[in-house]
CHARMM-style PDB file with segment names, atoms N, HN, CA, C and O in Angstrom:
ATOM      1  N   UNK     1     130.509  44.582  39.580  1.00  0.00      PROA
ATOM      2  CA  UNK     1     131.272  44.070  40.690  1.00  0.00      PROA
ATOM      3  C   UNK     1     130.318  43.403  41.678  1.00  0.00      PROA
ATOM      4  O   UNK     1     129.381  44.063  42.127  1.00  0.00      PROA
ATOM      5  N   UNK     2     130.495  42.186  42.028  1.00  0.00      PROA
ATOM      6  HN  UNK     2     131.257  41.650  41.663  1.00  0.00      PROA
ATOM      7  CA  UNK     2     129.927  41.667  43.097  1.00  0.00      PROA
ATOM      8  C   UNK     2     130.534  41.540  44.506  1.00  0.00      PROA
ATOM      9  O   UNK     2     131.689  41.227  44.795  1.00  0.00      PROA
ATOM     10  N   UNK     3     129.269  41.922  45.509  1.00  0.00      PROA
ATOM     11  HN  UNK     3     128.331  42.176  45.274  1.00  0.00      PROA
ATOM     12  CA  UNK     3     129.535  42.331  46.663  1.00  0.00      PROA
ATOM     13  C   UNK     3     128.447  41.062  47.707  1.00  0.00      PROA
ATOM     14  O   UNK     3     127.605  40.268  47.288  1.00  0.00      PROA
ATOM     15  N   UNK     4     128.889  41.306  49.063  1.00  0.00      PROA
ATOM     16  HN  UNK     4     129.573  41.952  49.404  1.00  0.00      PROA
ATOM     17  CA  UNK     4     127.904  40.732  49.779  1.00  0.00      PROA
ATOM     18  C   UNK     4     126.479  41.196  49.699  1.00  0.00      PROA
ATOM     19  O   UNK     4     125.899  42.279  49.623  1.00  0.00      PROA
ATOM     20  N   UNK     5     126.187  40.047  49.744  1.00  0.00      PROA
ATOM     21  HN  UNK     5     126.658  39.167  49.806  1.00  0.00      PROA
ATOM     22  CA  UNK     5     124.140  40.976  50.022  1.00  0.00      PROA
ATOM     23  C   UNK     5     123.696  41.796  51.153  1.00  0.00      PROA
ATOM     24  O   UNK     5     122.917  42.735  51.315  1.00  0.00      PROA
ATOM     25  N   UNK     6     124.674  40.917  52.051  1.00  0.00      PROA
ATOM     26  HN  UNK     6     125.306  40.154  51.920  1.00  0.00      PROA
ATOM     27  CA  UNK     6     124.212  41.528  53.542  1.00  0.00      PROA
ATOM     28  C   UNK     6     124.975  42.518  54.213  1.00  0.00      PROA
ATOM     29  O   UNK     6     124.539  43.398  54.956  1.00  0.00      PROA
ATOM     30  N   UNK     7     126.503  42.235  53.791  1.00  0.00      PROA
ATOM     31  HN  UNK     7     126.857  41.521  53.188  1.00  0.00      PROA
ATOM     32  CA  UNK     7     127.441  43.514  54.607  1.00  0.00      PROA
ATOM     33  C   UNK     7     128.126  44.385  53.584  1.00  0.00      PROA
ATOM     34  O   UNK     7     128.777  45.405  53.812  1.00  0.00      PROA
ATOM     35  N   UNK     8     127.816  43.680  52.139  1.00  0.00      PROA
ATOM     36  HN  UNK     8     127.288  42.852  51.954  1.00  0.00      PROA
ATOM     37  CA  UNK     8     128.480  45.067  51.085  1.00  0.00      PROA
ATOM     38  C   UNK     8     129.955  44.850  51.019  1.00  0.00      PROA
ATOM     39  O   UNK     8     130.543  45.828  50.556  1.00  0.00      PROA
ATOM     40  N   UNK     9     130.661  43.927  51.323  1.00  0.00      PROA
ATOM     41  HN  UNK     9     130.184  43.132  51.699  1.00  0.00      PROA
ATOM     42  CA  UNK     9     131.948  43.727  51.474  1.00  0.00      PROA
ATOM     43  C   UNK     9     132.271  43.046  49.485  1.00  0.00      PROA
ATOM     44  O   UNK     9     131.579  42.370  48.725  1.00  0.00      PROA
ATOM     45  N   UNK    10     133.180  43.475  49.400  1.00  0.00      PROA
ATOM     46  HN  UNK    10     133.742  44.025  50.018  1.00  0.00      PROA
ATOM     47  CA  UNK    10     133.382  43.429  47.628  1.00  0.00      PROA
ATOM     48  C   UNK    10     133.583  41.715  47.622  1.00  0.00      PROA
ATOM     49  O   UNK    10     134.335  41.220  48.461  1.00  0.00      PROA
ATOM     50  N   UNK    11     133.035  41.046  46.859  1.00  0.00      PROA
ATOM     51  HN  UNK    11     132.424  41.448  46.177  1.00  0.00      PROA
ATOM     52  CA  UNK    11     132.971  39.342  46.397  1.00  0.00      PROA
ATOM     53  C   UNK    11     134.534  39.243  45.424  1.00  0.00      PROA
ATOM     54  O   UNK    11     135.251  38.257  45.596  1.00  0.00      PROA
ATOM     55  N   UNK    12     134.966  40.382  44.386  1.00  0.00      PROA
ATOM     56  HN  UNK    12     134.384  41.183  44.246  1.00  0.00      PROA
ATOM     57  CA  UNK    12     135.420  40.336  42.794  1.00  0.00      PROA
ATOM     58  C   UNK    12     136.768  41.739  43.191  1.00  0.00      PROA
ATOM     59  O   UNK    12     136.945  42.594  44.060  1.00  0.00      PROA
ATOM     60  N   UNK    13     137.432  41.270  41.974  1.00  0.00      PROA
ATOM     61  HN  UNK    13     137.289  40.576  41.268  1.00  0.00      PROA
ATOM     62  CA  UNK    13     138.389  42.737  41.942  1.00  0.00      PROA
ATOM     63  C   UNK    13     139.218  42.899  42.524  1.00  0.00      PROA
ATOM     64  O   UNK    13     139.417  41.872  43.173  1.00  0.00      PROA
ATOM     65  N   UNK    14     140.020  43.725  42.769  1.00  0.00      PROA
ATOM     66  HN  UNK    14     139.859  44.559  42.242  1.00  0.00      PROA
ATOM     67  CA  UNK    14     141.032  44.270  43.570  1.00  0.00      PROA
ATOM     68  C   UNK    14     140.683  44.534  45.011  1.00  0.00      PROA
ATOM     69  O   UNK    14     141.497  44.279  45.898  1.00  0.00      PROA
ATOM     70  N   UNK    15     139.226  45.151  45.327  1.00  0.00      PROA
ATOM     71  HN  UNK    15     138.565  45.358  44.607  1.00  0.00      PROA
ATOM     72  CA  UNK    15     139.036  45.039  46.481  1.00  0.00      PROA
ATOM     73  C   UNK    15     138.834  44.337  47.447  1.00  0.00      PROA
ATOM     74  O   UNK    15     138.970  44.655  48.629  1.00  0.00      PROA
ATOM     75  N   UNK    16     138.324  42.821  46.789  1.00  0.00      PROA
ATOM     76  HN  UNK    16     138.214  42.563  45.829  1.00  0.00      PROA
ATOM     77  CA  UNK    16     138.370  41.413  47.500  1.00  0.00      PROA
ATOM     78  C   UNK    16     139.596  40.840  47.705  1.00  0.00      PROA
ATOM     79  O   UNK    16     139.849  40.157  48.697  1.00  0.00      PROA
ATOM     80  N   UNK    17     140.609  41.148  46.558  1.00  0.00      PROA
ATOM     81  HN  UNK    17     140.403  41.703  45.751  1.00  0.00      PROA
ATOM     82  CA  UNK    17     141.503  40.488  46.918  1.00  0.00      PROA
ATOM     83  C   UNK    17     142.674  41.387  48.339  1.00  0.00      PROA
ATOM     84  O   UNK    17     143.502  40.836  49.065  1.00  0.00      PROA
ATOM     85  N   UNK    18     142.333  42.685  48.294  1.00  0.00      PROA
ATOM     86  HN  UNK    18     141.660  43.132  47.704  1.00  0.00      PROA
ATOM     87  CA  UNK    18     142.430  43.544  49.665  1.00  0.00      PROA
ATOM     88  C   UNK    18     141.878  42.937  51.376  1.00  0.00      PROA
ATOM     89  O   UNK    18     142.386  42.882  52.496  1.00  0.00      PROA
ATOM     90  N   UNK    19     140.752  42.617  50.834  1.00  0.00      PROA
ATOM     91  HN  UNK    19     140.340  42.662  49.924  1.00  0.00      PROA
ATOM     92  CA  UNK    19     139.397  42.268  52.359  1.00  0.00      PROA
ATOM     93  C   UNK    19     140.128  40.528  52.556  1.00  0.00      PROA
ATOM     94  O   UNK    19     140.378  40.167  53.706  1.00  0.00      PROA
ATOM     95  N   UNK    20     140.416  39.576  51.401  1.00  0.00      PROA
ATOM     96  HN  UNK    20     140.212  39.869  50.467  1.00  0.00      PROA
ATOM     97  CA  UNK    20     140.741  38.390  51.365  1.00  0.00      PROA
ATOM     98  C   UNK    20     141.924  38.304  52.316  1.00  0.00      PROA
ATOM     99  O   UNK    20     141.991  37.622  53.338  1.00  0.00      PROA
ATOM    100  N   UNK    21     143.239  39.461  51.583  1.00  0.00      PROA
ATOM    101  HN  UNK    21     143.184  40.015  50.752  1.00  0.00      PROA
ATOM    102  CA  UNK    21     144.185  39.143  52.253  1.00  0.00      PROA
ATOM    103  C   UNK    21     144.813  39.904  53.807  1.00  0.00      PROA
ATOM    104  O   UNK    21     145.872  39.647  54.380  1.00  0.00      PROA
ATOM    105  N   UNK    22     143.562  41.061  54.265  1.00  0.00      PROA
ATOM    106  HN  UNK    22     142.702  41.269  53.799  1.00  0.00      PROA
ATOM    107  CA  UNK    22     143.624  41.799  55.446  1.00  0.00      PROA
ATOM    108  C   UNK    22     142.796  41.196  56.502  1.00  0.00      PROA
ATOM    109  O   UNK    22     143.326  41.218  57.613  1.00  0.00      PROA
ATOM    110  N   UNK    23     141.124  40.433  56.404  1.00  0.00      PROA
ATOM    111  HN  UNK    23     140.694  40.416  55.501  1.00  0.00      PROA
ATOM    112  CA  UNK    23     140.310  40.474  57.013  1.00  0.00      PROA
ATOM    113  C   UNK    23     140.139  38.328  56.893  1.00  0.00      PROA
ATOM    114  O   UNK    23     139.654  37.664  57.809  1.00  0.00      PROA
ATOM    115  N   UNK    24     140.659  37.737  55.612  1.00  0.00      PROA
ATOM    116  HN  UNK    24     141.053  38.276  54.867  1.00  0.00      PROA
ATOM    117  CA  UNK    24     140.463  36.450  55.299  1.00  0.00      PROA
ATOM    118  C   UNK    24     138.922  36.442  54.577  1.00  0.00      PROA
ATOM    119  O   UNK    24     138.338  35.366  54.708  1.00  0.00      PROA
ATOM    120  N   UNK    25     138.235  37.430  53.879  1.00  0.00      PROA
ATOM    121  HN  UNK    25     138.710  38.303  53.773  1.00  0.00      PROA
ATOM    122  CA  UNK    25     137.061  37.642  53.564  1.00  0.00      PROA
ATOM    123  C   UNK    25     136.881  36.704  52.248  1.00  0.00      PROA
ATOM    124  O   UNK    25     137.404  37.107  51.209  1.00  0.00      PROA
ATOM    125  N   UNK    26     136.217  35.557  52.237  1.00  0.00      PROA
ATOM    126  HN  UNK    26     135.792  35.229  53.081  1.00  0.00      PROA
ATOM    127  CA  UNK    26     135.749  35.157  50.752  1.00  0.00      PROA
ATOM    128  C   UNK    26     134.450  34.385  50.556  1.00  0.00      PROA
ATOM    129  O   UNK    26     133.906  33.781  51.480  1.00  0.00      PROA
ATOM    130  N   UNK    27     133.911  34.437  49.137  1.00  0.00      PROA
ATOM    131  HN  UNK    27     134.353  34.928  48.386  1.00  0.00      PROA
ATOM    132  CA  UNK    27     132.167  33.834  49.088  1.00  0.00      PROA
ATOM    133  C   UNK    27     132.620  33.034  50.011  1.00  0.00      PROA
ATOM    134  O   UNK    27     133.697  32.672  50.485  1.00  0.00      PROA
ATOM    135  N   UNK    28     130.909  32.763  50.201  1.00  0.00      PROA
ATOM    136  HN  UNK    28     130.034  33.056  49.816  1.00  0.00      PROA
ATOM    137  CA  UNK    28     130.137  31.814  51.331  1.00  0.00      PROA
ATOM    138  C   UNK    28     130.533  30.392  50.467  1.00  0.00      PROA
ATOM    139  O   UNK    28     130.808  30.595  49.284  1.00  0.00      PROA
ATOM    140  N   UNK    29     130.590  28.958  50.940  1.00  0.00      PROA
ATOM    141  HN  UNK    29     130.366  28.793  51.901  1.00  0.00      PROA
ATOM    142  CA  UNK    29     130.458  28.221  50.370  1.00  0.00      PROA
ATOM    143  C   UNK    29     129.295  27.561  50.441  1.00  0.00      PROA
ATOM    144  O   UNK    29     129.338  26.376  50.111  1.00  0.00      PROA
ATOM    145  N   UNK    30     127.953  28.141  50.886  1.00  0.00      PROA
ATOM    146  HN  UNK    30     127.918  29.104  51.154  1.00  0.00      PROA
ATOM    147  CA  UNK    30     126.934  27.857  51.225  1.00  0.00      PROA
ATOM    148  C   UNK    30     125.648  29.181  50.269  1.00  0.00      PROA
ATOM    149  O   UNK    30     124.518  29.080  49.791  1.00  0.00      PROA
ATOM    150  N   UNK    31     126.209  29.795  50.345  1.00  0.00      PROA
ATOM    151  HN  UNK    31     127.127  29.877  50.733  1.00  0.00      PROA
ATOM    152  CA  UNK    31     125.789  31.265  49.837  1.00  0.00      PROA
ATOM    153  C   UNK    31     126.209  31.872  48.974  1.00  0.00      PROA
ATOM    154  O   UNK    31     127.018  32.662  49.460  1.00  0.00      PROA
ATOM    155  N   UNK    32     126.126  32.034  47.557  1.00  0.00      PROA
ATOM    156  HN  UNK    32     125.469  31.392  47.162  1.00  0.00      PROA
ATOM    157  CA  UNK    32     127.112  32.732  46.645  1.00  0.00      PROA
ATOM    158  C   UNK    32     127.079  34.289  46.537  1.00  0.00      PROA
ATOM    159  O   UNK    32     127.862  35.054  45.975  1.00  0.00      PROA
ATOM    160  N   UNK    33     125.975  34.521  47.222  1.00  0.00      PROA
ATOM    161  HN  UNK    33     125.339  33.900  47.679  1.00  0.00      PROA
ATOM    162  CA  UNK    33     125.751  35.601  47.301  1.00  0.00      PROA
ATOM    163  C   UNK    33     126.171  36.626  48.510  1.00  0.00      PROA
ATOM    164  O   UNK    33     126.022  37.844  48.608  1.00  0.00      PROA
ATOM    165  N   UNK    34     126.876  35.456  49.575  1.00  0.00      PROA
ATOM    166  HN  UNK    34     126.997  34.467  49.495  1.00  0.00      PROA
ATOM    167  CA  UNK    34     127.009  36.013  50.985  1.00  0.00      PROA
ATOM    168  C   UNK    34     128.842  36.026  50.826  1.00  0.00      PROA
ATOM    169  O   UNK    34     129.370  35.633  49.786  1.00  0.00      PROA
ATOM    170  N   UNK    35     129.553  36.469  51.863  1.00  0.00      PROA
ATOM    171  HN  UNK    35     129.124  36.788  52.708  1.00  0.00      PROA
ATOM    172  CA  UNK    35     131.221  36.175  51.930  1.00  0.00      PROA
ATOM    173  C   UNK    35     131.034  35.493  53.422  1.00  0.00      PROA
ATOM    174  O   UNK    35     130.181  35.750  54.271  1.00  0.00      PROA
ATOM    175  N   UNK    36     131.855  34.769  53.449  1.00  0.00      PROA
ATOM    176  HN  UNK    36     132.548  34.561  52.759  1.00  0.00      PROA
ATOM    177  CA  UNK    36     132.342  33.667  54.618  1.00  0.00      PROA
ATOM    178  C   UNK    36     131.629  34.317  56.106  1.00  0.00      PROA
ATOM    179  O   UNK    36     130.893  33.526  56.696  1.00  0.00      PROA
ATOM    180  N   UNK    37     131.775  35.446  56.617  1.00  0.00      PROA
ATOM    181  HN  UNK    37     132.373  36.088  56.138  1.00  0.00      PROA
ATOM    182  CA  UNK    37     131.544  35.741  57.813  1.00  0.00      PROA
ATOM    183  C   UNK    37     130.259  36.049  58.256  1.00  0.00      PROA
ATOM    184  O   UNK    37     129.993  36.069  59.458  1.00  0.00      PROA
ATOM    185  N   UNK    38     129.107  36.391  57.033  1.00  0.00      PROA
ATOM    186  HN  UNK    38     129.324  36.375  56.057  1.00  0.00      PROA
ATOM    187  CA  UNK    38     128.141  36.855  57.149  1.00  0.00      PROA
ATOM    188  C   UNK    38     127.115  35.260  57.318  1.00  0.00      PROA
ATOM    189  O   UNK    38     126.018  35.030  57.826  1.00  0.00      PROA
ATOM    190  N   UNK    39     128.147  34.402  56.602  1.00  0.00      PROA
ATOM    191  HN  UNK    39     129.038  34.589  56.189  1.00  0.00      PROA
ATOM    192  CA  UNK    39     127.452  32.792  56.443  1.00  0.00      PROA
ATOM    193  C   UNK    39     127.691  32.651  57.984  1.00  0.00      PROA
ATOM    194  O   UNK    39     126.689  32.282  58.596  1.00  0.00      PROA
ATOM    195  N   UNK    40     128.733  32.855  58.682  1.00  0.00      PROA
ATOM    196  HN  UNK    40     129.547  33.156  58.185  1.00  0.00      PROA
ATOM    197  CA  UNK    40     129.358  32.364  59.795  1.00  0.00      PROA
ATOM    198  C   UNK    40     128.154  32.903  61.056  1.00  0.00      PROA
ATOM    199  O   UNK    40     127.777  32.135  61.941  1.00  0.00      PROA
ATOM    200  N   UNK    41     127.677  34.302  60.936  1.00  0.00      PROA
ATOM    201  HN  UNK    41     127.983  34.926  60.217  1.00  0.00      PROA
ATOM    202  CA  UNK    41     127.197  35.117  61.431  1.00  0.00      PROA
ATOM    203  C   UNK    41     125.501  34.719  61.932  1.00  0.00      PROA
ATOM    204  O   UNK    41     124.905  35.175  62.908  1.00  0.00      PROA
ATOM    205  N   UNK    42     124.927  33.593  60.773  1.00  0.00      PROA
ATOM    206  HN  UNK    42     125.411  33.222  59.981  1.00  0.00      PROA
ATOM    207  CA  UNK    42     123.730  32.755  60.709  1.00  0.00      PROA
ATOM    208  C   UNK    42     123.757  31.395  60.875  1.00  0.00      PROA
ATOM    209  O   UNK    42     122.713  30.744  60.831  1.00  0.00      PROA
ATOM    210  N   UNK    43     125.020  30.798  61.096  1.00  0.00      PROA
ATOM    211  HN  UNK    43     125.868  31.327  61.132  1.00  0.00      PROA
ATOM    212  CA  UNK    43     124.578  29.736  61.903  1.00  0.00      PROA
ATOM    213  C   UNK    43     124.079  29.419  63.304  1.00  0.00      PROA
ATOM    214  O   UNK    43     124.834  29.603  64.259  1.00  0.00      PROA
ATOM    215  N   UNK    44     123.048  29.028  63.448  1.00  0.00      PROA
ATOM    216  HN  UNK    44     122.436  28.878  62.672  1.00  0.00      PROA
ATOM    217  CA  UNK    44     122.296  28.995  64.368  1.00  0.00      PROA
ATOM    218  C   UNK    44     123.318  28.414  66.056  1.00  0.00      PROA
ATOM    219  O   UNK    44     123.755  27.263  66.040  1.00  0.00      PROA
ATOM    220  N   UNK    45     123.489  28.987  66.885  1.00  0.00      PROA
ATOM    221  HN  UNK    45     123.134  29.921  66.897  1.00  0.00      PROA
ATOM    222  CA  UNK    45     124.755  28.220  68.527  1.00  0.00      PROA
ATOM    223  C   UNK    45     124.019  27.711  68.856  1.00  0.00      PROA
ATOM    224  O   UNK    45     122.838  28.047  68.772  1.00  0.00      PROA
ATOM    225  N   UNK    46     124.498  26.592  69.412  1.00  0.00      PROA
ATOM    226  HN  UNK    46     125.458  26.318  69.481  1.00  0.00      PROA
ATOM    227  CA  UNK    46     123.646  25.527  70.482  1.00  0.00      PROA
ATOM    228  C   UNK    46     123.941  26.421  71.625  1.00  0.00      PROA
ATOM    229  O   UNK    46     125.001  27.007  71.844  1.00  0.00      PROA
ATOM    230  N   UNK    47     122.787  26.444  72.363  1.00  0.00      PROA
ATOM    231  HN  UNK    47     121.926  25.969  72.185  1.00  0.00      PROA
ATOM    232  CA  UNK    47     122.455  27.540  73.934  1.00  0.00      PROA
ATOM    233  C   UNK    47     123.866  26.461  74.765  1.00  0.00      PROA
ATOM    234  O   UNK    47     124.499  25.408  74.682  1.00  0.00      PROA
ATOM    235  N   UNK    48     123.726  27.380  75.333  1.00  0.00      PROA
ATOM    236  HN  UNK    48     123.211  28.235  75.400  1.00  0.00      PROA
ATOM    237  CA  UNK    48     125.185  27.330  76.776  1.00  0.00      PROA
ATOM    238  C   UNK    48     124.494  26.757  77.615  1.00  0.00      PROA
ATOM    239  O   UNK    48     123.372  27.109  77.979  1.00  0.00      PROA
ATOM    240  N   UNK    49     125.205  25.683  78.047  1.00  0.00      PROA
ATOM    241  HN  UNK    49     126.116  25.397  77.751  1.00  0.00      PROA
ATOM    242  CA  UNK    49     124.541  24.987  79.334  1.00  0.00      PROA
ATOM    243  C   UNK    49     124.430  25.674  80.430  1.00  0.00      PROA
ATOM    244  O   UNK    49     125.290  26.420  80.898  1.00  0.00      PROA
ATOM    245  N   UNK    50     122.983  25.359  81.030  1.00  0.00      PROA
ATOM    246  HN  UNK    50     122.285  24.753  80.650  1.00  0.00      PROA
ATOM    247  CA  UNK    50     122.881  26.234  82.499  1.00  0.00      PROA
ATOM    248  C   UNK    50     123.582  25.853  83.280  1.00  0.00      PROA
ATOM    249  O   UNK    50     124.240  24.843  83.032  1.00  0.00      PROA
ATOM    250  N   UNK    51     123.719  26.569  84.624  1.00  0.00      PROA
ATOM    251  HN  UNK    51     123.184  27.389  84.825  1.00  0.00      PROA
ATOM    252  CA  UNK    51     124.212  25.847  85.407  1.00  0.00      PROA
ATOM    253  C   UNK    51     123.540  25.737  86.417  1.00  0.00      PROA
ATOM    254  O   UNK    51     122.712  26.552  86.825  1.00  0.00      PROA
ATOM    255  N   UNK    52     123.869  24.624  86.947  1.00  0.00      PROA
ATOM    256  HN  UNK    52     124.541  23.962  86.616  1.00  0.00      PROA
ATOM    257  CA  UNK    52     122.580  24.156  88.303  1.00  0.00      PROA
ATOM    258  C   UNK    52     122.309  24.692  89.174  1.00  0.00      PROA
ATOM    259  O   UNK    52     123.292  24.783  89.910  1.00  0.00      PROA
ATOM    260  N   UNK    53     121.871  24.931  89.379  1.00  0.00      PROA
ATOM    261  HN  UNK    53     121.073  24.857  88.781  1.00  0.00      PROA
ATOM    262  CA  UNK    53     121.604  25.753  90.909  1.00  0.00      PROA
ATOM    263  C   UNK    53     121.144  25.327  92.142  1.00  0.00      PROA
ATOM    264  O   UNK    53     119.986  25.472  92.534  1.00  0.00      PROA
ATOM    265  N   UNK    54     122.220  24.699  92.878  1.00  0.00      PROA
ATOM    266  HN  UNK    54     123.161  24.581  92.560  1.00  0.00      PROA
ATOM    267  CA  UNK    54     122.433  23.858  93.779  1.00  0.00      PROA
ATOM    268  C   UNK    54     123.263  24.259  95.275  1.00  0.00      PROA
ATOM    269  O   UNK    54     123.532  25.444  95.470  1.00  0.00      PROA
ATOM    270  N   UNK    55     123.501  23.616  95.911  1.00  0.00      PROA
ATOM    271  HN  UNK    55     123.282  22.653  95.753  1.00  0.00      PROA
ATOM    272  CA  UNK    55     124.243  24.453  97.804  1.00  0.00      PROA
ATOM    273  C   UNK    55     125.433  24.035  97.809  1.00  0.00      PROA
ATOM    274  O   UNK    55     125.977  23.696  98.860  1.00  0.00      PROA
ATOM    275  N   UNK    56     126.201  23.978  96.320  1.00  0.00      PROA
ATOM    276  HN  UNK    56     125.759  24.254  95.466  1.00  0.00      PROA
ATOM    277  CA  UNK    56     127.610  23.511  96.464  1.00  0.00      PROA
ATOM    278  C   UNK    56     128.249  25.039  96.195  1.00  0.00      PROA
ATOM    279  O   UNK    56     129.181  25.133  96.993  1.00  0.00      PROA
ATOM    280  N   UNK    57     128.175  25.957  95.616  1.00  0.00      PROA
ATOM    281  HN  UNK    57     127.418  25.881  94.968  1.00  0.00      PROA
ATOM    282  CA  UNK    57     128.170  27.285  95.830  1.00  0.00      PROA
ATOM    283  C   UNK    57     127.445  28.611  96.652  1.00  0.00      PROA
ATOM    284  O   UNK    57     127.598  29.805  96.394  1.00  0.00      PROA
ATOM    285  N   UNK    58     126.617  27.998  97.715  1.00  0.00      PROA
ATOM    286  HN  UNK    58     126.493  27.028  97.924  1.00  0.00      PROA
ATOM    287  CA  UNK    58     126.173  28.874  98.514  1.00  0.00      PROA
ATOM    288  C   UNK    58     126.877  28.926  99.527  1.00  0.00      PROA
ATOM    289  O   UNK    58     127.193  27.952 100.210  1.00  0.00      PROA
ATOM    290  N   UNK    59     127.323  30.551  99.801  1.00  0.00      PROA
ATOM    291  HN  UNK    59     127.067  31.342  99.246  1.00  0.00      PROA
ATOM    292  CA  UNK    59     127.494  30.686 100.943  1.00  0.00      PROA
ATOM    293  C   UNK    59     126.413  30.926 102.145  1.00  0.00      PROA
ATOM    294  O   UNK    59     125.193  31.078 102.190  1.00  0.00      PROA
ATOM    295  N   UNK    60     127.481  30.884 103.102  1.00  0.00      PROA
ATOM    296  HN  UNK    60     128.473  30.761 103.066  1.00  0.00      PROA
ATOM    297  CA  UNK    60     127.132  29.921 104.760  1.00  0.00      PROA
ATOM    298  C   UNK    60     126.881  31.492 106.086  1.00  0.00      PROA
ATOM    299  OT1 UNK    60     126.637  31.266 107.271  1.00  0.00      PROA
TER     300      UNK     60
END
């Protein structure tokens, strides 16, 4: 039976098709070895813009 590498979540079987249709769990399409969320989990976020820090929010 094949499973994720990283979270152990079942890839095959009856139990994927359980995780597929409770959680939406299926291989990576990037990773055959990973399921969808763990791929999701390593894409790298672009950082959150700062915000300025300026005297249009200081109080007086």
């Amino acid at each position: 039976m094949k499973n994720c590498q990283k979270c152990k979540v079942p890839l095959e079987g009856w139990r994927f098709k359980l995780a597929h249709a409770l959680f939406g769990i299926m291989p990576s399409t990037k990773e055959p070895d990973c399921c969808n969320k763990c791929e999701a989990k390593d894409v790298p976020q672009a950082p959150a813009p700062s915000e300025q820090s300026g005297d249009a929010g200081a109080a007086n």
